[in-house]
N, C-alpha and C positions, 0 to 999 in steps of 0.2 A: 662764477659770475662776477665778482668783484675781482678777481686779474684779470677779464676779458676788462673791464670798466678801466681800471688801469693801465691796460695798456693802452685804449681808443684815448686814454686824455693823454698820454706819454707822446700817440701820434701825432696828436692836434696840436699840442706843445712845438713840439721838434718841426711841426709843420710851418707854422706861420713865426718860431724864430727863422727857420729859414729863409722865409717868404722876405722879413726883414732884412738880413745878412745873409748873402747867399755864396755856400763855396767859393774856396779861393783862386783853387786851380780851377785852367778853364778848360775847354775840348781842344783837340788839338787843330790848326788849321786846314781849312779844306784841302782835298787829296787833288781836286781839278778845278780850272778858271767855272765861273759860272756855280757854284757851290753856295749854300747854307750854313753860317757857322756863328755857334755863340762868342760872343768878345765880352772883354768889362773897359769901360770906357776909365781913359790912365787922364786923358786932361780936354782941355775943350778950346773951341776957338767960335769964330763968329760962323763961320760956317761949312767946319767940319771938325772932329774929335779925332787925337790918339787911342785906339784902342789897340787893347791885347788879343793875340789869336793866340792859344798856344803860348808857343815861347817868343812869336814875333809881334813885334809891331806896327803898325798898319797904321796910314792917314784915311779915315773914311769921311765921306761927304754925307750931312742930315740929311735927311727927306726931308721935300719940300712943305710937306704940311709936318712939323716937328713937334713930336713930345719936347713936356721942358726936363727933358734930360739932365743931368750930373754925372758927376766926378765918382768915379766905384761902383758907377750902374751896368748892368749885366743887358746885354740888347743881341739883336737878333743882324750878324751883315752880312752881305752879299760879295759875293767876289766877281767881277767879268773886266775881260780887255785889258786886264795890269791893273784894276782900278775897284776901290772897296767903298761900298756903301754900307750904311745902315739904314736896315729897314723897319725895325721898331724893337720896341721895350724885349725884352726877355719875361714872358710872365707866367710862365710854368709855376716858379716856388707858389706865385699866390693863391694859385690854384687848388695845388696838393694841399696847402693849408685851409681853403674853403670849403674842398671834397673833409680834410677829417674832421671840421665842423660839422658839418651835415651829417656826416657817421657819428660822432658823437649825438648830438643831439638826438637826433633818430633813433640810437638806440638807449638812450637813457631815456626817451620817454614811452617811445615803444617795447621798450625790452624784447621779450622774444619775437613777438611780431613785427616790431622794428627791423631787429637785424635780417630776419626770414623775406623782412620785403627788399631789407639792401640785398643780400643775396641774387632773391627773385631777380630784381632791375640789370645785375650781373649778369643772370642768367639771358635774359630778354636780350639784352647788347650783344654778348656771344654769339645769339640767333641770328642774329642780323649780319654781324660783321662777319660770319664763318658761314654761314648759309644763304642769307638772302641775297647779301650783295657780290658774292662769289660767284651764286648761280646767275644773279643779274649781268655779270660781266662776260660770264660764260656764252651770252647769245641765249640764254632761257626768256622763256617768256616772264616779267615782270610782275603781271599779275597774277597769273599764278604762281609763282615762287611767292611773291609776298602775303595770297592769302595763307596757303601753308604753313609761310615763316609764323605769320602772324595766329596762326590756330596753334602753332608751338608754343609761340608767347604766352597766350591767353594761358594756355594748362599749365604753364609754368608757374606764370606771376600768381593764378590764383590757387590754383591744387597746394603749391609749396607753402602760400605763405599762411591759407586759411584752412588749411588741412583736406582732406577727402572725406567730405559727408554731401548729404541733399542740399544743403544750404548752396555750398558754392557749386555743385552741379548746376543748382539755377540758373548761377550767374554767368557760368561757363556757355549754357543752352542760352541764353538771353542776350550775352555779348555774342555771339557765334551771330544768330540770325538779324541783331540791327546791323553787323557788318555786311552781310551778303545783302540786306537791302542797301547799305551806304553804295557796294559796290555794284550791285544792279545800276544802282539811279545813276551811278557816276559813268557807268559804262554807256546808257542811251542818250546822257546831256553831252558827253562827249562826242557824241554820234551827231546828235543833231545840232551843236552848235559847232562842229568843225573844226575843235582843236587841233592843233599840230603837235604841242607838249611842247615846243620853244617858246617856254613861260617865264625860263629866268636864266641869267647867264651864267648859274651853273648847268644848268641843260642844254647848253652851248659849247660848254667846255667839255662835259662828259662825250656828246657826238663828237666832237673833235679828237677826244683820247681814244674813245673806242672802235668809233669807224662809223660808218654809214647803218650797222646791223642793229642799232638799237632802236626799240619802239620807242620813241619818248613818250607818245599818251598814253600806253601802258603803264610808263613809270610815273608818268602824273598821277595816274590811276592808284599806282600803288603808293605813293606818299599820300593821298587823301584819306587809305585805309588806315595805315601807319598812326595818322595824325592824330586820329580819334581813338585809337585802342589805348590809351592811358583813360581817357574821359570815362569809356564807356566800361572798364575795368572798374572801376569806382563808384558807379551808379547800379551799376547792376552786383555788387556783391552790398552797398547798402540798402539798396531793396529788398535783395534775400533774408538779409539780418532782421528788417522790418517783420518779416514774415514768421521765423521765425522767432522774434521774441513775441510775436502774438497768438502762436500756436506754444509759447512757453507760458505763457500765461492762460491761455482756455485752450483745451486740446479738441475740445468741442465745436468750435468755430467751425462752421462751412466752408468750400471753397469760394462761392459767394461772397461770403460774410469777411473771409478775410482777404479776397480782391478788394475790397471794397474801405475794407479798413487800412491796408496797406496803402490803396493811392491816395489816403488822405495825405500821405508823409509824401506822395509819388505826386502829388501835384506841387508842392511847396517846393520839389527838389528840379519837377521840370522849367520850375520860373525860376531860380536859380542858376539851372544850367544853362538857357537859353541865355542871357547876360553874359554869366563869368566865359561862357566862351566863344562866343563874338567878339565882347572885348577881348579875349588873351588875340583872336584872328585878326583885329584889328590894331594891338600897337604891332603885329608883326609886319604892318601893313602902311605903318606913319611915314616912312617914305612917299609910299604910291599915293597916301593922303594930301601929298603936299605936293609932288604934281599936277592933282587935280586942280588944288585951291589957286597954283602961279599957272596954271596953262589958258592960252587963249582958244583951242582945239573944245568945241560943244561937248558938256558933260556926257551927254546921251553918249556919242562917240568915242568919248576917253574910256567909259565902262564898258564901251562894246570891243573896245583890244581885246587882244589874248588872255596880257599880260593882266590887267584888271580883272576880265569876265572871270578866268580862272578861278584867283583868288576869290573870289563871291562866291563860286561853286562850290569849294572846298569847303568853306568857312559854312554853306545853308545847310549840303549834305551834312558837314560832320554833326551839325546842331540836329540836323530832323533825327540820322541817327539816335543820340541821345536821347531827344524825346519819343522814341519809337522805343528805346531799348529800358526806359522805365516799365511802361504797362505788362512790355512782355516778361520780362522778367517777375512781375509783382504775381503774372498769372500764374509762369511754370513756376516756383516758389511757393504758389498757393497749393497746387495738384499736387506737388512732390512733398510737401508737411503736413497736409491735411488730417487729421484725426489721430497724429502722432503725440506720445507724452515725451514729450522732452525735457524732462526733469532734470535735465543736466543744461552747463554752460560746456560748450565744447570744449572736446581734454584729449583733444590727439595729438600733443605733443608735451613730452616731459616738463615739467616744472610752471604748467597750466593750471 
């Protein structure tokens, strides 16, 4: 354990020196006109910079809304028509350095269960990018591929990181069914308010790459699933734990008795969740907020677009979710611990 520790602080080190002074050599310049290529910018002018590609150098012209760039800075330019721009910052180094922060931290204060959830979250993205969006591309149906993807996720992120006992069965059965109603309700308000799923212009740009054969309200559909299975991972394995430390505590408790004891914790968490996540739906949303507040187009009207109504949909479902998938879960939790002596703290995994 202490050379895992050392080396996550070895990475985080090497991370964000880098992030400050970043390699010297650069990529080598684009192979064709029209190309992507990193440069370090050699000197600057009013308005356009020497940079390096490679082993050439190049006059590129800022963008019109311009970082305040410098002299040794690493950026991101374009090549087209004989003529090189730059299109912004270079900001990878920063990045790898704020990802081994977050691995450090995570795991020096979570330890085992820290790293098992970085893992997890590994795992979950794999699912996505090698299964869901593969089969999305493929002309599958969206929403089902993404409940699927997303029943893979759930066993994943919770079985791995909380082990295989009753506890996280609960939470597994409790997040399972507030999704199928998220996605019941998403499927007959879609129905009846007439979506098309041209809600954003990347749902513009995807029918454009991929043709005419994709559903976009399907894959509305299936980003609203999506959206909520962090939330509702989270609330539904804290209620099992609820349940469980009070059948660790009286092994005598009723089902009753510990429904009822559990949603005292199970109401505090649903006034909680209702807040933190409207607001997270809402600064995702502080664009469309400030639309509304400069447009002279009747509020009534501005919410009745796509583009608004959508986001409201998304944002009520994923919340009802949440508070649907509290009680259920507090109940299978209560059924599945009922009358058990749990005299341990759970130890299905070494060094627990």
């Amino acid at each position: 354990m202490r050379a895992m520790r050392f080396w996550f602080v070895l990475m985080v080190v090497w991370g964000l020196a880098w992030a400050q002074d970043a390699p010297q050599q650069d990529p080598a310049p684009p192979s064709s006109p029209g190309a992507y290529s990193i440069a370090r910018i050699v000197s600057m002018g009013d308005k356009s910079a020497t940079v390096r590609v490679g082993e050439h150098l190049r006059e590129a012209e800022f963008p019109t809304e311009s970082a305040a760039f410098r002299v040794g800075q690493q950026v991101v330019v374009y090549e087209a028509d004989g003529r090189t721009y730059i299109a912004e910052p270079y900001r990878i180094p920063y990045l790898w350095g704020l990802l081994g922060l977050f691995v450090l931290v995570t795991v020096a204060l979570g330890r085992g269960k820290g790293l098992r959830g970085l893992l997890g979250t590994a795992a979950s993205m794999a699912v996505l990018a090698f299964f869901v969006v593969p089969q999305i591309s493929a002309g599958n149906n969206p929403l089902l591929v993404t409940f699927v993807g997303a029943f893979g996720i759930l066993a994943l992120s919770i079985y791995f990181v909380h082990g295989i006992n009753r506890k996280t069965t609960a939470a597994l059965i409790g997040t399972t069914f507030a999704t199928l109603v998220a996605l019941v309700l998403s499927v007959l308000l879609t129905e009846w308010m007439q979506f098309t799923g041209l809600t954003s212009e990347e749902a513009f740009l995807a029918r454009f790459q991929l043709g005419g054969n994709l559903d976009l309200v399907s894959l509305y559909l299936a980003g609203v699933v999506v959206g909520a299975l962090g939330a509702l991972n989270d609330v539904t394995v804290t209620q099992a734990a609820v349940i469980q430390a009070l059948v660790q505590a009286n092994p005598r408790y009723s089902l009753r008795e510990l429904y009822n004891r559990g949603m005292t914790v199970g109401f505090d968490h649903i006034g909680s969740l209702v807040n933190t996540l409207i607001l997270a739906y809402a600064a995702g949303t502080l664009p469309l907020l400030l639309l509304i507040s400069q447009s002279d187009i009747p509020l009534v009207l501005l919410i009745n677009n796509e583009t608004f109504a959508a986001e409201i949909v998304t944002m009520l479902v994923g919340s009802l979710a949440l508070v649907l998938a509290v009680p259920l879960t507090t109940l299978v939790a209560a059924w599945l611990l009922r009358g058990r002596k749990l005299d341990y703290i759970e130890r299905r995994w070494p060094g627990q």
